[in-house]
C-alpha positions as CSV (number, residue, x, y, z in Angstrom):
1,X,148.5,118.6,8.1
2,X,148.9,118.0,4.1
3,X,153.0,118.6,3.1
4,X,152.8,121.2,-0.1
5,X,153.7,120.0,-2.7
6,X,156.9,121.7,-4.1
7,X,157.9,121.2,-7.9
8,X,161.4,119.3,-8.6
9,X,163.9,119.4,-11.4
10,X,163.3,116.8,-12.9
11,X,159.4,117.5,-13.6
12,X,160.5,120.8,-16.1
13,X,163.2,118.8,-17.6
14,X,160.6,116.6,-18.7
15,X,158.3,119.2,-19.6
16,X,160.6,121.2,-21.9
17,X,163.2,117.7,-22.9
18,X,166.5,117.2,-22.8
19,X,168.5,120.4,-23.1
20,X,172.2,118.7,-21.9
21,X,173.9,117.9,-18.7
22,X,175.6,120.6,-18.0
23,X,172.1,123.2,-18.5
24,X,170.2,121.1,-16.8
25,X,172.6,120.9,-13.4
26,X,172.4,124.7,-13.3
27,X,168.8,124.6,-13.7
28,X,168.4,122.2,-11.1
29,X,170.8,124.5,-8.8
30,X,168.8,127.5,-9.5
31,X,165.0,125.9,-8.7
32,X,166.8,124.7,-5.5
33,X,167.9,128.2,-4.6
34,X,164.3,129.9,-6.0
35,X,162.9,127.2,-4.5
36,X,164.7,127.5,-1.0
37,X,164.4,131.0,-1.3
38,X,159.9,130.7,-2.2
39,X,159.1,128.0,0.1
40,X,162.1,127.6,2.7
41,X,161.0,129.5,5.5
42,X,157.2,127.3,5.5
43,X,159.4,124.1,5.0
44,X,161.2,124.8,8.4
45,X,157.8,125.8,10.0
46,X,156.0,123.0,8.7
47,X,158.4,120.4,9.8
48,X,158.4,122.7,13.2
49,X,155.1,121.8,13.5
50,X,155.4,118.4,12.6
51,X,157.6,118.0,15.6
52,X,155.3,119.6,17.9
53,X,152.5,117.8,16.7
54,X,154.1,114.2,16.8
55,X,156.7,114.8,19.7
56,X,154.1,113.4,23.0
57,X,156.3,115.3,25.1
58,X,155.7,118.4,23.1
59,X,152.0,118.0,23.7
60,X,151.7,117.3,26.9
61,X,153.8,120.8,26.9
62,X,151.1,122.6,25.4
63,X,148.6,121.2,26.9
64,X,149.6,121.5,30.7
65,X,150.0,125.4,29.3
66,X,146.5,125.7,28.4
67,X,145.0,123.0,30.9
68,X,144.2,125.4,34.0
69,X,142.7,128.1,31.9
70,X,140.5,126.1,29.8
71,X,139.1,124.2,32.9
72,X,138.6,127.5,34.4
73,X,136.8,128.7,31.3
74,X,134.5,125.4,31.6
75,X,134.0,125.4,35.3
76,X,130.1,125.7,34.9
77,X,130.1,123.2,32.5
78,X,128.5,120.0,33.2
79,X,129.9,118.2,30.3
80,X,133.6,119.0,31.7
81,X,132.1,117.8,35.8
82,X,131.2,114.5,33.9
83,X,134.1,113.8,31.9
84,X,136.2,114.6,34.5
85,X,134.2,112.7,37.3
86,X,135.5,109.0,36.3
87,X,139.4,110.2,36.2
88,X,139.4,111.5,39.3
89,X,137.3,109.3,41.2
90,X,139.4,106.5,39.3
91,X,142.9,108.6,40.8
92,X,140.9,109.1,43.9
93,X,140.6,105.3,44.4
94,X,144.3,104.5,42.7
95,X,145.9,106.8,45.4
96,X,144.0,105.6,48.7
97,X,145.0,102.5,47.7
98,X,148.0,102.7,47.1
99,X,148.4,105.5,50.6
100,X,145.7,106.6,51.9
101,X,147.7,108.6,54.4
102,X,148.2,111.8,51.6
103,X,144.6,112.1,51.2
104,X,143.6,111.4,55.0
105,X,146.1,114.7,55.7
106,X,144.8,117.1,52.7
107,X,141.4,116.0,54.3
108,X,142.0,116.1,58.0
109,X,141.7,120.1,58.6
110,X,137.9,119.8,57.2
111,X,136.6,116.3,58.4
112,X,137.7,116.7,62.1
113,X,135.2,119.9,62.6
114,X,132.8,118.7,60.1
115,X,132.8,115.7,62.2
116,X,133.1,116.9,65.7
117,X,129.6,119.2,64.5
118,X,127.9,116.3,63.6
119,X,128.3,114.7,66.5
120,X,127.0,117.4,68.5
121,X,124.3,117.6,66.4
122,X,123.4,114.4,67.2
123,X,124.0,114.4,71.0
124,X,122.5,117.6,71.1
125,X,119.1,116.2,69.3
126,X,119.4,112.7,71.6
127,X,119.8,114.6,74.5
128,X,116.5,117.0,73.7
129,X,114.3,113.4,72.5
130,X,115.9,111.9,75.6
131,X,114.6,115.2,77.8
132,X,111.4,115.6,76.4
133,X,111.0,111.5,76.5
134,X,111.8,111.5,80.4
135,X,110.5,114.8,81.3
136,X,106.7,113.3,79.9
137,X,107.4,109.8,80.8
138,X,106.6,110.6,84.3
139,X,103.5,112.8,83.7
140,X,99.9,112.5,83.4
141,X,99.7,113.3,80.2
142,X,102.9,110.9,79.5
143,X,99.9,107.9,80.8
144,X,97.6,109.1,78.6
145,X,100.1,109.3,75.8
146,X,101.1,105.0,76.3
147,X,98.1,104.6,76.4
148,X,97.0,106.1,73.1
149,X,100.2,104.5,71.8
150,X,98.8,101.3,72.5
151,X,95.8,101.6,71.9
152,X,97.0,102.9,68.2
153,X,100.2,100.7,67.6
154,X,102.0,103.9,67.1
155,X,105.7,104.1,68.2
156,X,105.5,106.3,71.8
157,X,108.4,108.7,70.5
158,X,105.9,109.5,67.6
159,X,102.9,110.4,69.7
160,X,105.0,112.3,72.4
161,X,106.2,114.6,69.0
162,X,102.7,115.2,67.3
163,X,101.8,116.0,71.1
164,X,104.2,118.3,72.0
165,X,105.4,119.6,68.2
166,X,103.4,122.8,67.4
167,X,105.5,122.4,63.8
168,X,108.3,121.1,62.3
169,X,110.2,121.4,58.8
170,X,110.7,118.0,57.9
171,X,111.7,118.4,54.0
172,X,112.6,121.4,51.4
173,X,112.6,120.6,47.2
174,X,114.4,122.8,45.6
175,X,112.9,122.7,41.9
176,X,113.3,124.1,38.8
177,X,110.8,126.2,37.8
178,X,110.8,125.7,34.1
179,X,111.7,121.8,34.2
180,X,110.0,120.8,37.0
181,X,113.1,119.0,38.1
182,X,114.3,118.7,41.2
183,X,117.8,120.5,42.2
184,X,118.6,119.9,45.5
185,X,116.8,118.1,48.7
186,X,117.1,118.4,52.3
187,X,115.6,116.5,55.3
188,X,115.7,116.5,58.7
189,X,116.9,113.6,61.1
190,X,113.4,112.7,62.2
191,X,111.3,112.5,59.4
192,X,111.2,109.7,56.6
193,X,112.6,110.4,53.4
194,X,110.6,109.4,50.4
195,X,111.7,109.5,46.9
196,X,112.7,113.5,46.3
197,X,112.2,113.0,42.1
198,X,108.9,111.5,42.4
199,X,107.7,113.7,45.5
200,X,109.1,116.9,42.7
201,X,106.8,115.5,39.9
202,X,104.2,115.3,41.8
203,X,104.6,118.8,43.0
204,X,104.5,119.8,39.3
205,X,101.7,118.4,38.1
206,X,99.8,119.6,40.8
207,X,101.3,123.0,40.2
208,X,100.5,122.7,36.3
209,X,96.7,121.5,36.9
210,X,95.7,124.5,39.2
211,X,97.5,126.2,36.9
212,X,95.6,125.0,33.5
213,X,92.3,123.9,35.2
214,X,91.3,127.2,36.7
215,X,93.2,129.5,34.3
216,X,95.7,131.0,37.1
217,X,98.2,133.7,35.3
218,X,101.4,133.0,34.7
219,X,103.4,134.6,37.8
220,X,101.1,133.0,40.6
221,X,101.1,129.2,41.3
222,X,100.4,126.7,44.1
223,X,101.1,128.6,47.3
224,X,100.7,125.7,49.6
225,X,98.4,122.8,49.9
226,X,97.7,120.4,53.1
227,X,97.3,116.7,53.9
228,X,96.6,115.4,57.3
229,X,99.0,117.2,59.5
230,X,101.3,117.6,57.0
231,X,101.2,120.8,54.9
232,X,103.5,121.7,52.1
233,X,104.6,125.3,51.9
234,X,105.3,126.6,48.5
235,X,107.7,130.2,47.4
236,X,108.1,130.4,44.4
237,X,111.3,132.4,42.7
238,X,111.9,133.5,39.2
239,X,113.8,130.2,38.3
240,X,113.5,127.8,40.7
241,X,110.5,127.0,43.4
242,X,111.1,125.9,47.3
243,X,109.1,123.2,48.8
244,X,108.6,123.4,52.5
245,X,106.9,120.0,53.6
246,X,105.8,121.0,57.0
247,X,104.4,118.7,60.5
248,X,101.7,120.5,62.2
249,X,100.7,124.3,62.3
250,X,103.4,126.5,61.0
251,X,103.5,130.4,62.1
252,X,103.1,132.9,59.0
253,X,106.9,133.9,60.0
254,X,107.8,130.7,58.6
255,X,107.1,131.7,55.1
256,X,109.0,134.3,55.6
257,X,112.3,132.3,56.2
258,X,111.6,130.2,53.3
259,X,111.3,133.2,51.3
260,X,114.8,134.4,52.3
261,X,116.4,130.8,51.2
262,X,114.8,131.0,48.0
263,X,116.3,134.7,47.6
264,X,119.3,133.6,48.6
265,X,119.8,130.8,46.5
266,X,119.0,133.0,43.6
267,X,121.4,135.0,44.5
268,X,124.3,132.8,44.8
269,X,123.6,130.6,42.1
270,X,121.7,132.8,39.4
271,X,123.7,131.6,36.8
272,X,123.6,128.5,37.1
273,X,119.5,128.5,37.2
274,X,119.6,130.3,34.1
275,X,121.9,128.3,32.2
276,X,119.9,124.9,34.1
277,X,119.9,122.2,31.4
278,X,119.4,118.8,34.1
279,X,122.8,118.9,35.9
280,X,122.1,119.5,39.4
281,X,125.7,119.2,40.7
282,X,125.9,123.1,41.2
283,X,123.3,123.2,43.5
284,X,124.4,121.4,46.1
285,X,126.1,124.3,47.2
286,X,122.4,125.8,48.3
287,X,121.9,122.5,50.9
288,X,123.6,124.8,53.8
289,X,120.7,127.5,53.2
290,X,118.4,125.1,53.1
291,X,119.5,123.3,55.7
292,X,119.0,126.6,57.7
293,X,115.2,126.3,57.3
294,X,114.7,122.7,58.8
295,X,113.5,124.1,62.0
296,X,111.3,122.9,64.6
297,X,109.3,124.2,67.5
298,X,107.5,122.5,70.3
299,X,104.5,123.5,71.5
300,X,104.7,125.4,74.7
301,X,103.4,123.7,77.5
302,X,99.8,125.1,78.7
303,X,99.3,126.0,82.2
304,X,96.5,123.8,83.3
305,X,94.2,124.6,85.9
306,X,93.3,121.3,86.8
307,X,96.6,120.2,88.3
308,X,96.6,123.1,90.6
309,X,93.2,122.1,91.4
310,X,94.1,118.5,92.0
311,X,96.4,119.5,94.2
312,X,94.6,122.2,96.3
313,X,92.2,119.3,96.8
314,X,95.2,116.8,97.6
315,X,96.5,119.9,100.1
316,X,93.2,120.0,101.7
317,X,92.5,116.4,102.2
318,X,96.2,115.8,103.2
319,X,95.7,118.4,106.1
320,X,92.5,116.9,106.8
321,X,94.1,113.2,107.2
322,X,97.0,115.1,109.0
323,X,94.5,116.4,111.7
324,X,92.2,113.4,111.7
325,X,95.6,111.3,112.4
326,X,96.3,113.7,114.9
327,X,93.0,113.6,116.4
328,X,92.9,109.2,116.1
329,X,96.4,109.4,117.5
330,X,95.7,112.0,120.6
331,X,92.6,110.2,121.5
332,X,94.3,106.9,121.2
333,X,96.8,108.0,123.7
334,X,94.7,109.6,126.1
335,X,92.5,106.4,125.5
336,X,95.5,104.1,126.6
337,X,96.1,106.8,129.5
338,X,92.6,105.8,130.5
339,X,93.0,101.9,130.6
340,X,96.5,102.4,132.2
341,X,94.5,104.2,135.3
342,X,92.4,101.5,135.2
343,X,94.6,99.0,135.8
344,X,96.8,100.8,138.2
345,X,93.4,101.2,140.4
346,X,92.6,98.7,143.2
347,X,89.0,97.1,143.2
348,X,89.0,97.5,139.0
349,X,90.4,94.4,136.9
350,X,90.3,95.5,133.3
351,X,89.6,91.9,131.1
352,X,89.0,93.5,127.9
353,X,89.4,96.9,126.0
354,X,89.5,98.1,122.4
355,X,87.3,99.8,120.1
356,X,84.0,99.2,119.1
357,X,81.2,100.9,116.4
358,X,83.0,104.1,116.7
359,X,83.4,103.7,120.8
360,X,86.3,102.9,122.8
361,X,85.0,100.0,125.5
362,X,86.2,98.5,128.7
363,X,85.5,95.4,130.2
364,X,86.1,94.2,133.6
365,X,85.8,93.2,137.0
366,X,84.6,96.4,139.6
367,X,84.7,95.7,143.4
368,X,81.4,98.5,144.8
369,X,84.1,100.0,146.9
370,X,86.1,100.9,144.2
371,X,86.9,104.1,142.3
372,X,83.8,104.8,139.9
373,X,85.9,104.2,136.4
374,X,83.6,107.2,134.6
375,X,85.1,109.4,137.5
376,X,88.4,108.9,135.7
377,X,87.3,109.8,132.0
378,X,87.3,113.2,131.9
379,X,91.2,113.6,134.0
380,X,92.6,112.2,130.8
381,X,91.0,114.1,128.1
382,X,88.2,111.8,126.3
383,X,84.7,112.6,127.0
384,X,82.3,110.7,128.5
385,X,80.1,109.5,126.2
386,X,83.6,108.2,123.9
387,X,84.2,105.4,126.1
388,X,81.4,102.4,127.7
389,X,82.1,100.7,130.5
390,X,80.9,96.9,131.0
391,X,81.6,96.1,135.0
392,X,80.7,92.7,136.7
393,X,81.3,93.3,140.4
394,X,83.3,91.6,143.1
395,X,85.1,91.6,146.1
396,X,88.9,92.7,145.9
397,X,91.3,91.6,148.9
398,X,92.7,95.2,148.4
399,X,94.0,95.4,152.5
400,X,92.0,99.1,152.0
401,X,88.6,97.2,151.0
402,X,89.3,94.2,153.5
403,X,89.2,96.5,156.1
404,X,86.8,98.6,154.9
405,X,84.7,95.9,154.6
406,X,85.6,94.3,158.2
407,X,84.6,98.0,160.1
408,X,81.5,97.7,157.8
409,X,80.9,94.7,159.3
410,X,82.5,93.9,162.8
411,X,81.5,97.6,163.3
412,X,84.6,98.1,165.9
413,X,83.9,100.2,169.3
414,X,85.4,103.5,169.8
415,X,89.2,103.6,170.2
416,X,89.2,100.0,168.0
417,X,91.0,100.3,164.7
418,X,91.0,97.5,162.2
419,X,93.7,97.0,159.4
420,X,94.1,94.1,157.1
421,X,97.8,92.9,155.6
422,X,98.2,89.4,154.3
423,X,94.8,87.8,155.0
424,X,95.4,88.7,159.0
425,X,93.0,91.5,160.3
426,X,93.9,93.6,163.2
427,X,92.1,95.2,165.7
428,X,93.9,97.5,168.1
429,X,92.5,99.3,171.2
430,X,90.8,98.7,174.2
431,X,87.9,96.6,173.4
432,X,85.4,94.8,175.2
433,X,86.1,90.8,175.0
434,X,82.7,90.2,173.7
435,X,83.2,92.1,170.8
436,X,86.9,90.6,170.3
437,X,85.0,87.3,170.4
438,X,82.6,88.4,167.8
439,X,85.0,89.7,165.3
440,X,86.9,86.3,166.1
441,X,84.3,84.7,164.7
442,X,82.9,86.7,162.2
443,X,86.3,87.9,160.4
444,X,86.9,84.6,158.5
445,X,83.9,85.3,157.1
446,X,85.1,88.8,154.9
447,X,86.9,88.5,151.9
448,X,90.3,88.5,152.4
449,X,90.5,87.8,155.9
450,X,91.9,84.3,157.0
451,X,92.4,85.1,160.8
452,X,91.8,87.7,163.2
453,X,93.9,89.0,165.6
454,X,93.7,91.3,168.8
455,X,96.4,93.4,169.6
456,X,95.4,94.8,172.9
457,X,95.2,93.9,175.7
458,X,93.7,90.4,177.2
459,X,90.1,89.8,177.3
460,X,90.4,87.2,179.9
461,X,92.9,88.8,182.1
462,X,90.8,92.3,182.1
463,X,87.7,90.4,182.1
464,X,89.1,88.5,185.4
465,X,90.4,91.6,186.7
466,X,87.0,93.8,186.8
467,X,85.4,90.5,188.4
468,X,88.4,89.9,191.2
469,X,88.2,93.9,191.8
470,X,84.5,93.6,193.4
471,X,83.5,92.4,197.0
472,X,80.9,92.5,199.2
473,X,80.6,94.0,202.5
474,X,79.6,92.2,205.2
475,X,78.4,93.2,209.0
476,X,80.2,91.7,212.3
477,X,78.6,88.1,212.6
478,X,75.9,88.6,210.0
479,X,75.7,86.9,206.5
480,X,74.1,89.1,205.1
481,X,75.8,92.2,202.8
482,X,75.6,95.6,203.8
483,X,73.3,97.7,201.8
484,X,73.6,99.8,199.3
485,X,76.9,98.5,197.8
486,X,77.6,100.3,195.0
487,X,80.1,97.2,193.8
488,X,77.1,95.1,193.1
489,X,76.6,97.1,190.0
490,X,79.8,97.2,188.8
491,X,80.5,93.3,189.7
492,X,76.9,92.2,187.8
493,X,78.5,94.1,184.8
494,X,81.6,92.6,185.3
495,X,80.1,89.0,185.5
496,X,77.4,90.0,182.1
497,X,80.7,90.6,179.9
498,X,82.3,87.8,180.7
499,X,79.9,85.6,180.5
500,X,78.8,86.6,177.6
501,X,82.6,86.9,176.5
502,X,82.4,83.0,177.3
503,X,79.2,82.6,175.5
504,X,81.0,84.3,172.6
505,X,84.3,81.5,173.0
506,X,81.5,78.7,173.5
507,X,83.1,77.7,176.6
508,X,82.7,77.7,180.3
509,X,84.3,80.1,183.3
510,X,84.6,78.8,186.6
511,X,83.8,81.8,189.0
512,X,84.3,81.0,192.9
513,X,82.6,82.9,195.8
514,X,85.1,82.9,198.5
515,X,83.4,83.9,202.2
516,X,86.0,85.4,204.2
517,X,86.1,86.7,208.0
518,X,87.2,88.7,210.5
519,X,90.0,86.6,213.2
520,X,87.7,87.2,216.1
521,X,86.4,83.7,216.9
522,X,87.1,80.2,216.3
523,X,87.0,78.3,212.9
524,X,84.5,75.9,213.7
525,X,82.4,79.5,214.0
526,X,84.0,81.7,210.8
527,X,84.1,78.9,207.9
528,X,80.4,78.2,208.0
529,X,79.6,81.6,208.1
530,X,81.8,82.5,205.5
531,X,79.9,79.9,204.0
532,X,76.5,81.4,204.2
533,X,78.3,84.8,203.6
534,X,79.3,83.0,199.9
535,X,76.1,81.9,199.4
536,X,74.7,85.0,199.9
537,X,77.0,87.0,197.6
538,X,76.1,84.1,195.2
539,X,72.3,85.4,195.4
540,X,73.0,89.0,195.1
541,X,74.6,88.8,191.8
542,X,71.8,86.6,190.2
543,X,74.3,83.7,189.6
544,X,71.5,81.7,187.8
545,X,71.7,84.7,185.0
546,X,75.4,83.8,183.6
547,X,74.6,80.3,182.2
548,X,78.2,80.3,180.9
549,X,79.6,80.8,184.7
550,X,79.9,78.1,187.0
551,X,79.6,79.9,190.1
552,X,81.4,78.1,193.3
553,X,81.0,78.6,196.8
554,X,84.1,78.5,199.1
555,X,84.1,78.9,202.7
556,X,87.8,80.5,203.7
557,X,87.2,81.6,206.9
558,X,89.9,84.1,208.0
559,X,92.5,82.1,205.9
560,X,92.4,84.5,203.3
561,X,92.3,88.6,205.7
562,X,92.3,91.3,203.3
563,X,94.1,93.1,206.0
564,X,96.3,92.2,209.0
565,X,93.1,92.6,211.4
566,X,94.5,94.4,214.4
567,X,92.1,97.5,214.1
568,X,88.4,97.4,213.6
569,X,88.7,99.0,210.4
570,X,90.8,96.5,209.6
571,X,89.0,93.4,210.5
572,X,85.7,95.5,208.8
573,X,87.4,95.1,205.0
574,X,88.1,91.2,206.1
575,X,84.5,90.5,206.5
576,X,83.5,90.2,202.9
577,X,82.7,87.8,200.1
578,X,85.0,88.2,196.8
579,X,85.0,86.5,193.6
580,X,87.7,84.4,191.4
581,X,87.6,83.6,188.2
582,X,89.1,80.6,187.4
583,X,90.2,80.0,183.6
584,X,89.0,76.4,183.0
585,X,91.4,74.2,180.1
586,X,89.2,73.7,177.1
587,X,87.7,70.0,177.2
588,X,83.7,68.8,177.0
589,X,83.5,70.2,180.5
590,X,84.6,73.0,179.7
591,X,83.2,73.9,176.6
592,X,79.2,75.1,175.6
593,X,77.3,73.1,173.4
């Protein structure tokens, strides 16, 4: 400020000359007084103000006074946001420098929740792509998606979300409906963020040439326009316009939403649209509204009937292989039951066995006295016609078919039995020697037979018995038999079986005809008729008919008395003939040719 200027003494002295010291002291006195008296009270507020105007502390006085209200006055100005930006990001910096422990504890109550909702944001959106990854990665339609992901060179997180997203809200422009501008952006996590500006302008001037090419009125505008599978969603407001950039097919209640954003942006920050002149600062206080509508919704997963169809035909043809299984496996069994009686029968000698075109088949060995093997079929279960039987026969040395075979053969008396055990074949009961002498030879000739043994009793000794048993009657002094003898029958059969017992043995039997008499008389009398009596014994029984019998005569005389001879009876049973058989050692002489 310009100091007045205030007249001095000495200017009227000069003006009106010199009128003498003394006038001019009291003068001078008097225009100081006048003059302190006109102008004194501005002097002292002038050079008040000087002070406060030159004294720094003064200033920074008055200014801290007014500071807070005139910021607060200002506080929608974007002029004072810029000029103060600088300072305080420049103090910002100065202090975390110098200790950035101060601003780490102004900010700690709101970056510890803003923080611990971020991350479980994030955990909570891995843990969804990780679900939705894992829960289709095992799927049908999960194979179907790689493969379209190969087959297109597209990441398989992107087709598994056009797949299963029905929509999502990927970006929203907020943008000033006058300017064109854009105020505030938002995006979500998943989508790619493109330039916001350029993406506004070109939201414009698509606005502004439907709006000039085909004469739209003023209050309507682009409502929405699509591009692929992307379709952009546009509300507009009185001052500012909402772009909703949208993946896939958004419900109509979607609009709705955005239309309650853009309310309540207006709303909130009314003024500030108004009074909109390119700062966007203020509106980042909508980005929690519209952060609201970056919603998503996945496509609910359709009920297919063809899976439930799959597996009503995977239920039936399990069950079917389950009872086929059952069947294979039962018949197997029973078919393994089969072979086992085989081979636990006697007479059957199972070589080979297995299946064949559809047909179990056993091979073997079948002795004809054996069990018929289709006879066993049906006891364990298969039928008949399941199973074919290839049999070669042969004899088995079974002791049941040895000696079934031997009785078949020998073809054993009455009273005989035959039994086999470790190549030896028995006979036991009374049989006749021929027939002993037969089976002798014949036994070795059976399958299984090595030797044959008797266990009765003795051929020769009964055979020698019957033939020492017999005798021949003679009269007193005659050598000639009595008549009608009815031991000549039973003494020719005794003679047939045992020479044809020694027939059978190919050897020879000594038989000798011993005459006997009565004591009456001398020797030189009794030996030569015992002699004749011999010989004629000799030609009763046909001796020429037994060629395996040597027949010899011998004359005993009354050496050899039946009884002690005193009575007549006595001495009648001493005048006979009798036989002997005598066993002969085996030797050329003694054997047949």
């Amino acid at each position: 400020m310009a100091e007045p200027v205030v007249a001095t003494g000495a200017g009227p002295r000069a003006a009106h000359g010199d009128e003498g010291p003394g006038r001019g002291a009291v003068d001078e006195a008097r225009f100081a007084e006048l003059r302190r008296l006109i102008v004194g009270p501005e002097q002292v507020e002038l050079r008040a103000l000087r002070t406060r105007v030159t004294d720094p502390s003064l200033r920074l006085r008055d200014v801290s006074l007014v500071l807070p209200d005139a910021i607060a006055e200002r506080a929608g100005d974007p002029k004072l946001a810029r000029a103060l930006a600088p300072p305080i990001e420049e103090a910002i910096t100065a202090s975390v420098r110098r200790d950035p422990r101060p601003l780490a504890d102004a900010l700690f109550p709101a970056i510890g929740p803003a923080i611990r909702k971020a991350i479980a944001h994030t955990l909570a959106s891995m843990m969804e792509s990780l679900n939705r990854t894992v829960e289709q990665s095992v799927s049908w339609r999960a194979v179907r998606w790689r493969w379209t992901a190969l087959r297109t060179g597209k990441p398989f997180a992107e087709i598994v979300l056009l797949e299963t997203l029905q929509y999502r809200v990927e970006q929203l422009l907020l943008i000033h409906r006058e300017t064109g501008l854009l105020l505030q952006h938002v995006t979500s996590e998943a989508s790619s963020t493109h330039d916001a500006d350029q993406v506004s302008a070109m939201l414009t001037a698509i606005r502004d040439f439907v709006h000039d090419s085909f004469h739209v009125p003023g209050e309507e505008g682009l409502d929405a326009l699509r591009v692929g599978d992307l379709q952009v969603i546009v509300e507009q407001g009185p001052h500012a316009v909402l772009a909703a950039v949208v993946r896939g097919t958004a419900p109509a209640a979607l609009r709705a939403t955005f239309q309650s954003a853009l309310e309540t942006v207006h709303l909130q920050l009314g003024p500030e649209l108004g009074a909109f002149r390119g700062d966007a600062s203020p509106f980042e206080r909508a980005r929690p509204t519209l952060e609201l509508c970056l919603v998503s919704q996945a496509r609910p997963r359709r009920r297919s009937v063809l899976p439930r169809v799959w597996l009503t035909l995977a239920a039936l043809l399990f069950v079917a292989l389950a009872v086929w299984a059952f069947l294979a496996w039962r018949d197997w069994q029973r078919w393994h039951t089969y072979v086992e009686r085989l081979r636990a029968e006697p007479g059957l000698v199972v070589l080979a066995s297995g299946r064949e075109n559809g047909r179990f088949f056993v091979a073997g060995l079948r002795d004809p006295l054996a069990t018929d093997p289709a006879t066993l079929i049906a006891a364990t279960g298969l039928s008949t016609g399941a199973v074919e039987g290839r049999w070669e026969p042969y004899q088995a040395i079974h002791p049941r078919f040895v000696s079934a075979r031997a009785s078949e053969l020998l073809r054993p008396p009455p009273g005989v039995s035959l039994q086999a055990d470790a190549g030896t074949l028995v006979a036991r009961g009374d049989a006749p020697a021929w027939w002993v002498a037969e089976s002798e030879r014949l036994a070795p000739a059976i399958a299984g037979v090595q030797r044959f043994e008797y266990a009765g009793p003795a051929p020769e000794d009964r055979l020698a018995a019957a033939v020492e048993r017999a005798s021949l009657r003679f009269p007193k002094g005659s050598s000639s038999p009595l008549a009608a003898q009815a031991e000549v029958a039973a003494l020719a059969s005794a003679l047939r079986e045992l020479d044809e017992y020694a027939r059978a043995r190919r050897r020879r039997v000594q038989v000798d005809v011993v005459g006997h008499t009565d004591s009456d008389g001398l020797d030189a009398a009794n030996v030569p008729l015992s002699e004749a009596r011999a010989s004629a014994a000799l030609a009763v029984v046909g001796a020429s008919r037994f060629g395996a019998l040597d027949f010899v005569v011998v004359p005993a005389g009354s050496r050899e008395p039946l009884t002690p001879g005193t009575t007549e009876d006595e001495k009648a049973l001493n005048r006979r003939a009798s036989f002997r058989v005598v066993w002969t050692p085996g030797g050329p002489q003694g054997t047949l040719p």
